[in-house]
N, C-alpha and C positions, 0 to 999 in steps of 0.2 A: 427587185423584189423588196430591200430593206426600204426605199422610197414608197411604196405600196403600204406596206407594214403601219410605218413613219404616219402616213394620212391618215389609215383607217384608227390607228391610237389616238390619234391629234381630234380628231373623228368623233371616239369615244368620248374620249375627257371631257368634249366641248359641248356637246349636245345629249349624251345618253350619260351623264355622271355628273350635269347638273349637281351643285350645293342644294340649289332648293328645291328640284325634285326628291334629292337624297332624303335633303331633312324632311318632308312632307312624308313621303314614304316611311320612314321612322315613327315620327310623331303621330302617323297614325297607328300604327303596330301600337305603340306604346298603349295609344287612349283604348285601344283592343284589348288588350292585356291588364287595365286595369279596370276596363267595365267590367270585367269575365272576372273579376276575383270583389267586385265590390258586391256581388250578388250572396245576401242572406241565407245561409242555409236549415238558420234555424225555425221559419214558419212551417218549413215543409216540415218539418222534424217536430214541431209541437203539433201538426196536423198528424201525423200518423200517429204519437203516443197519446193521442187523443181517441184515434177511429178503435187502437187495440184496447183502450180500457172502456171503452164501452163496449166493446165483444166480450172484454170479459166478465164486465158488470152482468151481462147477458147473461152471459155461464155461468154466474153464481147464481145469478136470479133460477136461471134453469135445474143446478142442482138443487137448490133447495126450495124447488119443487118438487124433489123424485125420479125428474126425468132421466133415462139412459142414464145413470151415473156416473159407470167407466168410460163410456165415452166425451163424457162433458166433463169430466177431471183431467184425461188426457189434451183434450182442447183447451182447459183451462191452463194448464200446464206449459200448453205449448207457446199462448198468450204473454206468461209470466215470463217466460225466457224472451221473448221477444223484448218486452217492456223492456228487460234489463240492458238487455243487445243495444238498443235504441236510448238506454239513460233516462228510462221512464220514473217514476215516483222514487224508488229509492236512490237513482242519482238526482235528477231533477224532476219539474215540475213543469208543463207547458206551460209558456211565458213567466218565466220565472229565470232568472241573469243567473248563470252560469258563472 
């Protein structure tokens, strides 16, 4: 059995634990790993603090035409927290370096 054992190790090392399969296998994990973090998150982030201020630009235009009041202050409201949530105008500014 330990002659059995002895081949199928011999076995391993030789053919299934390959160096350059290793390092291939690796290097690519790696180049995986750094495509997944070279990816930009701030368009998508100047894209949303962009869609909420013009909702709210909306909701101001809306109030101060009269319309529903309460309910367009509470919408507007709800916009204003978000901006903040998101580091909209009072932290930053779409396309503008952080």
């Amino acid at each position: 059995m330990e002659d059995a054992d002895a081949v199928v190790i011999e076995a391993l090392l030789d053919d299934v634990l390959d160096l350059d399969i290793v390092a291939t296998v690796v290097d690519g994990a790696l180049d995986l790993i750094s495509t997944e973090s070279e990816v930009d998150p701030l368009p998508a982030l100047d894209a949303e603090i962009q869609r909420v201020e013009q909702e709210r630009d909306r909701l101001v235009a809306a109030v101060l035409s009269g319309a529903a009041v309460e309910a367009l202050v509470g919408a507007l409201r709800q916009r204003e927290a978000t901006l903040k949530t998101l580091g909209g105008p009072a932290g930053r500014t779409p396309h503008s370096e952080a």
